[in-house]
C-alpha positions as CSV (number, residue, x, y, z in Angstrom):
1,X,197.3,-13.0,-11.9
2,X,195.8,-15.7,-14.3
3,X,192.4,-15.7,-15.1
4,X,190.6,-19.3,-16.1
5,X,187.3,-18.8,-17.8
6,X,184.5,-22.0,-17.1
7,X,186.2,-22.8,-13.7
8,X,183.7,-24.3,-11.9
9,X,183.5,-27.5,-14.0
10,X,186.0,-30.2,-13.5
11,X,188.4,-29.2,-16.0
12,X,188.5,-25.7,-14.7
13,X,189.1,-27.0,-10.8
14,X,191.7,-29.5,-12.2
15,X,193.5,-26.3,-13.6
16,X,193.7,-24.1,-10.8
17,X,194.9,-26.4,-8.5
18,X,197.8,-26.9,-11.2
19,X,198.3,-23.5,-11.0
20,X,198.1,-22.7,-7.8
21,X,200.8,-25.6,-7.0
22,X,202.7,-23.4,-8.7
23,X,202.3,-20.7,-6.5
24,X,200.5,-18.5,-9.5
25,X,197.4,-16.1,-8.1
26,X,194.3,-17.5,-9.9
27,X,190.7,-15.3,-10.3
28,X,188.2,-17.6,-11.4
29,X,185.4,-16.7,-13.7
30,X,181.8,-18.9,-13.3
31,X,178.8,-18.3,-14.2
32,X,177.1,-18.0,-11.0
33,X,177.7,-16.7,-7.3
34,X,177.1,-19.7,-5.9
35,X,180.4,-21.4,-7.6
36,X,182.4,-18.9,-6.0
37,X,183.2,-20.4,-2.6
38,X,184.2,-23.9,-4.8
39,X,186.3,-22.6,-6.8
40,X,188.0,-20.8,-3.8
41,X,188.6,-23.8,-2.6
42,X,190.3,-25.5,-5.0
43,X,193.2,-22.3,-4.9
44,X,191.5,-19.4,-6.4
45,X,192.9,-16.4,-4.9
46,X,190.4,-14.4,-6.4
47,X,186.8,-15.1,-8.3
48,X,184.0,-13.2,-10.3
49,X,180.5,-14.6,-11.4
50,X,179.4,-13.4,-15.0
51,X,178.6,-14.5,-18.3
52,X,181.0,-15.1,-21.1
53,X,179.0,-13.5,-23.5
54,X,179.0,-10.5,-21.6
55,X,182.2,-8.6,-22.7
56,X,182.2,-6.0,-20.4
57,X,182.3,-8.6,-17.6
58,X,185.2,-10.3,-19.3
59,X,187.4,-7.0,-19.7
60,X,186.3,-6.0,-16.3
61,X,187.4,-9.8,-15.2
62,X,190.7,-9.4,-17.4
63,X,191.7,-6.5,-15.2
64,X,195.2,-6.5,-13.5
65,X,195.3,-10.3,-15.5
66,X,198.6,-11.3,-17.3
67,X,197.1,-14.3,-18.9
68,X,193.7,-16.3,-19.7
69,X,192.9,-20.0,-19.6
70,X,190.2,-20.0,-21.5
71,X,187.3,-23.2,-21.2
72,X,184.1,-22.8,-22.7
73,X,180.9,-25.2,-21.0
74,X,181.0,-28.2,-22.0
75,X,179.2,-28.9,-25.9
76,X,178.3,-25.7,-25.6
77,X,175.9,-24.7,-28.4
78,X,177.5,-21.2,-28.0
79,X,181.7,-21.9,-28.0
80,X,182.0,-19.9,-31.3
81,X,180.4,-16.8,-29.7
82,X,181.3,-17.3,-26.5
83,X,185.1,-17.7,-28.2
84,X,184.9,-14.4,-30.4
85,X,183.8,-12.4,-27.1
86,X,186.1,-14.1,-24.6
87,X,189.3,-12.8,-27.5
88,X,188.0,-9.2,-28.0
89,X,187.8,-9.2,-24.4
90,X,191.4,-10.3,-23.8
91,X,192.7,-7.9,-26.8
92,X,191.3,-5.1,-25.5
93,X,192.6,-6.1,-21.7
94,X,196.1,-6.5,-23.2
95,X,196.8,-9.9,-21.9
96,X,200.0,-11.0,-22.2
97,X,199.5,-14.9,-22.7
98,X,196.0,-16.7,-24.0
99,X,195.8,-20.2,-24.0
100,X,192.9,-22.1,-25.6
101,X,191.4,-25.4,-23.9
102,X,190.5,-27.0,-27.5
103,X,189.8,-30.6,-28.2
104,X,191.9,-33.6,-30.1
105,X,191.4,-33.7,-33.5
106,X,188.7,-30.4,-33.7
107,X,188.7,-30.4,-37.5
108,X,186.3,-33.2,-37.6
109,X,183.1,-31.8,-39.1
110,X,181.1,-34.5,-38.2
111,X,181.5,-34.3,-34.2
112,X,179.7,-30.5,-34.2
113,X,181.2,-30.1,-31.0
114,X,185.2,-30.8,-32.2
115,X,184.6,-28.3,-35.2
116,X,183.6,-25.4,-33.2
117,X,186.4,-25.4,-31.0
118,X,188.2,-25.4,-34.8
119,X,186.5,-22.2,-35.4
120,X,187.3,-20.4,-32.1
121,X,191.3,-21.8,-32.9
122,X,190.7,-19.9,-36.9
123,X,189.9,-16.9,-34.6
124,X,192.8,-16.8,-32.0
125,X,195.3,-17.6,-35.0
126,X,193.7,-14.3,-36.7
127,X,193.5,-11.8,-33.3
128,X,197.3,-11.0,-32.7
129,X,197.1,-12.2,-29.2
130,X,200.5,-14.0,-27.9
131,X,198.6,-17.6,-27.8
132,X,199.1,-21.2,-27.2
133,X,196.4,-24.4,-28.1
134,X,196.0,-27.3,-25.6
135,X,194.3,-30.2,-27.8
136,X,192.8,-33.0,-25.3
137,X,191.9,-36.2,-25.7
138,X,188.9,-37.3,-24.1
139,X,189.2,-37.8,-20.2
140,X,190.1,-41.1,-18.3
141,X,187.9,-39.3,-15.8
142,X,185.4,-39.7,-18.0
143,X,184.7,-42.8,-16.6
144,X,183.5,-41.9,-13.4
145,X,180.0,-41.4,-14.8
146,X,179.7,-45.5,-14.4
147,X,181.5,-46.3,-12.1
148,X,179.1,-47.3,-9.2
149,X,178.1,-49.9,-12.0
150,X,181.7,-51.0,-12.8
151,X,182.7,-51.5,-8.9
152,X,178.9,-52.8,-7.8
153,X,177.6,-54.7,-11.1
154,X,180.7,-55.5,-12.8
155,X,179.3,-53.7,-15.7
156,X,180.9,-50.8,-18.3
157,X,178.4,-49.5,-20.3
158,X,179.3,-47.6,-23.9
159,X,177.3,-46.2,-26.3
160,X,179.5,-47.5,-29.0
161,X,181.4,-50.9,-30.1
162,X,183.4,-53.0,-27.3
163,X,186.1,-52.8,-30.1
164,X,186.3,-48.9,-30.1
165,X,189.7,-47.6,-29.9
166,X,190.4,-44.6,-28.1
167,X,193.1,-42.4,-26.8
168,X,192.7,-41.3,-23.1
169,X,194.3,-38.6,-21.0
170,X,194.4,-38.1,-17.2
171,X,192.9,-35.0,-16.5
172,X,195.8,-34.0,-13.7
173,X,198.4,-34.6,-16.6
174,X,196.3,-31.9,-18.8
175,X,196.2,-29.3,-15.8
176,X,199.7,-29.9,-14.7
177,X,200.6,-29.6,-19.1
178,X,198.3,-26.3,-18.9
179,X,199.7,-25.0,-16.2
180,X,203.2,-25.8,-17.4
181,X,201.9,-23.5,-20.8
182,X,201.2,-20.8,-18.5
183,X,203.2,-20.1,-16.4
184,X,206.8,-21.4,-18.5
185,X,208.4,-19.2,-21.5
186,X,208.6,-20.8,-24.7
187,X,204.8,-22.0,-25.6
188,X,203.3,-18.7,-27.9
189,X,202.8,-19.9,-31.1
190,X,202.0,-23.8,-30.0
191,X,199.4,-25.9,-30.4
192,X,200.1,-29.5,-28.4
193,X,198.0,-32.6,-28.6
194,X,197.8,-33.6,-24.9
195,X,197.5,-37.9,-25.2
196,X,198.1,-39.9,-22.5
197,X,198.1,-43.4,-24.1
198,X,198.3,-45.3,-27.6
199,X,194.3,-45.7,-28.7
200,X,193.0,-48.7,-26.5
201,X,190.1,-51.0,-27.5
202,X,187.1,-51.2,-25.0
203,X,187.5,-54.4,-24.0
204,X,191.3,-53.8,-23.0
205,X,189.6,-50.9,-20.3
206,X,187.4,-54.0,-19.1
207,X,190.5,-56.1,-18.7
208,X,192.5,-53.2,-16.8
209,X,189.6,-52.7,-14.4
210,X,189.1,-57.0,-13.9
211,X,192.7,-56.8,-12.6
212,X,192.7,-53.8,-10.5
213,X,189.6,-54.5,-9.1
214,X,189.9,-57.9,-8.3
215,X,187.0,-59.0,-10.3
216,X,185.5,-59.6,-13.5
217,X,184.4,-56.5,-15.2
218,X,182.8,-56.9,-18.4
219,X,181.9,-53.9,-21.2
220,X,178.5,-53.5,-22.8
221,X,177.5,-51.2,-25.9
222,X,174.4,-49.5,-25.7
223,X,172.5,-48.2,-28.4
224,X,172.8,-44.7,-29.3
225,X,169.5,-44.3,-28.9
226,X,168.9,-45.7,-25.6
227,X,172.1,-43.5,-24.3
228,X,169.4,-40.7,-26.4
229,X,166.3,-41.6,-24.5
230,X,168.7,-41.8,-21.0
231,X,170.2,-38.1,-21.6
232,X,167.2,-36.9,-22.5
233,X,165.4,-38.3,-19.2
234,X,168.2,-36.7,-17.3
235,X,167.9,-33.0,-18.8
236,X,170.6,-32.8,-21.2
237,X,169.5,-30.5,-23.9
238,X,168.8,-31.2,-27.2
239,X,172.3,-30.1,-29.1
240,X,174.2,-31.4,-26.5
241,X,172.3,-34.4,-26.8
242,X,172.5,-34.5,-30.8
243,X,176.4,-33.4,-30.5
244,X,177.4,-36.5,-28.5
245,X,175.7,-38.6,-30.6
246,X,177.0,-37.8,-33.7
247,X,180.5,-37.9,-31.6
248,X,179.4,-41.9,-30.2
249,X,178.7,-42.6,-34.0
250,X,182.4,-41.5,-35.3
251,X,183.9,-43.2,-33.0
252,X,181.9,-46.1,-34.0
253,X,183.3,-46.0,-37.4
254,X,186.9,-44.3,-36.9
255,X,187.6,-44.5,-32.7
256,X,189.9,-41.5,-31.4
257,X,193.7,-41.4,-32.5
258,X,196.8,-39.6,-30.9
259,X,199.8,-39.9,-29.7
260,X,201.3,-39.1,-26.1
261,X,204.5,-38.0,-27.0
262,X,204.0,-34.2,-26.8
263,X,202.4,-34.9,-23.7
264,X,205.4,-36.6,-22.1
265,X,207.5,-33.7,-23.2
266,X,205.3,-31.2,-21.5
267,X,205.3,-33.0,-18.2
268,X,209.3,-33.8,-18.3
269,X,207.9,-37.3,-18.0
270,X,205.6,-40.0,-19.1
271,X,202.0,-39.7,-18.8
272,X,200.0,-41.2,-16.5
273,X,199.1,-44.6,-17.7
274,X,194.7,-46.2,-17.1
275,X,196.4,-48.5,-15.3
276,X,197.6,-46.0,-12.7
277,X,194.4,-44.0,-13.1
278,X,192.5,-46.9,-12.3
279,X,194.6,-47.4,-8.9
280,X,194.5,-44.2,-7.7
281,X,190.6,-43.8,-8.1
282,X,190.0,-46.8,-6.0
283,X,192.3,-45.1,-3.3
284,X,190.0,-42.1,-3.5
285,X,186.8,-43.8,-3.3
């Protein structure tokens, strides 16, 4: 049995249908009863609503549970805390595999975000626990936020310079790389930068998605502070707001760096190009 803490979001989903491809039993752990039957659906064999600062939930969760996938919520004000409890939970359960879904590049101090992850990877180094750290980039899929306004309005929308330059990663090539970690010997002790492509300016994305979609598709920045006002209209909380914008203004000044050769290795392959991405979204939409 594998256990995969935050599974309701869309990194958790992406992950058990990995694992379950690999015909590996899956409990999910959400927060709430009514992400159960969703996260059924995607392969869990098995799932348990709690909280993952509760630790008796965890351990009781853990139970029976070779090995933990571990994703905190998203910019979660919490992820050192929540990372501290979710490890004594898995030390006492005796688990015999922990991986940790971390973030490229987490000892940046100035993306608040980044350098808690940093903290909870100080903490699993430290705990004994037979480990292994995935380090994404940030998410082609990503994207999907805007696209009704790519595909209707011709429009891309950042909250940063056209000219950033950023390394992307499919989100299927990070599930398929996790659950190649989890279920394969030979990944305790590793910490792998999962990259899918060389760091790509802005207006390069606007260039893929002119050609794929067969028309012209331009990119916009955005103040940080309108994206502010915008998140803040929609409910997004006040760190997570803060967080992203401190994260918007570094890659402003330094974009997002990394290479997708350890990815490739994982996958036995190359990883999946925006290009591609680009063409199989508009199949699925």
């Amino acid at each position: 049995m594998i256990l995969i803490t935050g599974a309701s979001g869309k990194t958790g989903k992406a992950v058990i249908q990995a694992v379950a491809a690999k015909s590996r039993a899956v409990r999910a752990f959400v927060r709430r009863e009514g992400q159960v039957e969703a996260v059924k659906a995607m392969g869990a064999q098995e799932a348990v609503a709690g909280d993952m600062l509760d630790e008796g939930a965890l351990r009781q969760a853990m139970t029976g549970a070779r090995a933990v996938y571990h994703i905190c919520p998203n910019v979660s004000p919490n992820e050192a805390a929540i990372g501290q409890t979710v490890i004594s939970a898995a030390r006492a359960a005796g688990v015999e595999r922990f991986i940790f879904h971390s973030v490229l590049h987490p000892q940046i101090e100035r993306m608040p975000h980044h350098w808690n992850k940093l903290l909870v990877e100080e903490m699993l180094l430290e705990s004994g626990l037979p480990m292994t750290i995935l380090q994404p980039t940030a998410y082609m899929q990503n994207m999907l936020a805007y696209w009704p306004g790519i595909v209707e309005q011709g429009v891309f929308h950042i909250p940063y310079p056209v000219e950033t330059r950023l390394s992307l990663v499919d989100l299927e090539d990070v599930a398929e790389a996790a659950a190649t970690a989890l279920t394969e010997p030979g990944h305790v002790g590793a910490t792998y930068e999962l990259v899918g492509t060389s760091a790509i300016a802005q207006t390069e994305v606007a260039e893929v998605l002119s050609r794929r979609l067969g028309r012209a598709v331009r990119v916009e920045a955005q103040s940080v502070e309108i994206w502010g006002e915008h998140a803040q209209a929609s409910g997004m909380g006040d760190y997570q707001r803060e967080a992203l914008i401190k994260m918007f203004r570094y890659y402003e000044r330094y974009g997002l760096v990394g290479n997708p050769n350890v990815l490739g290795w994982l996958l036995r392959r190359p990883p999946t190009p925006f290009e591609a991405f680009v063409e199989r979204t508009m199949g699925e939409k």
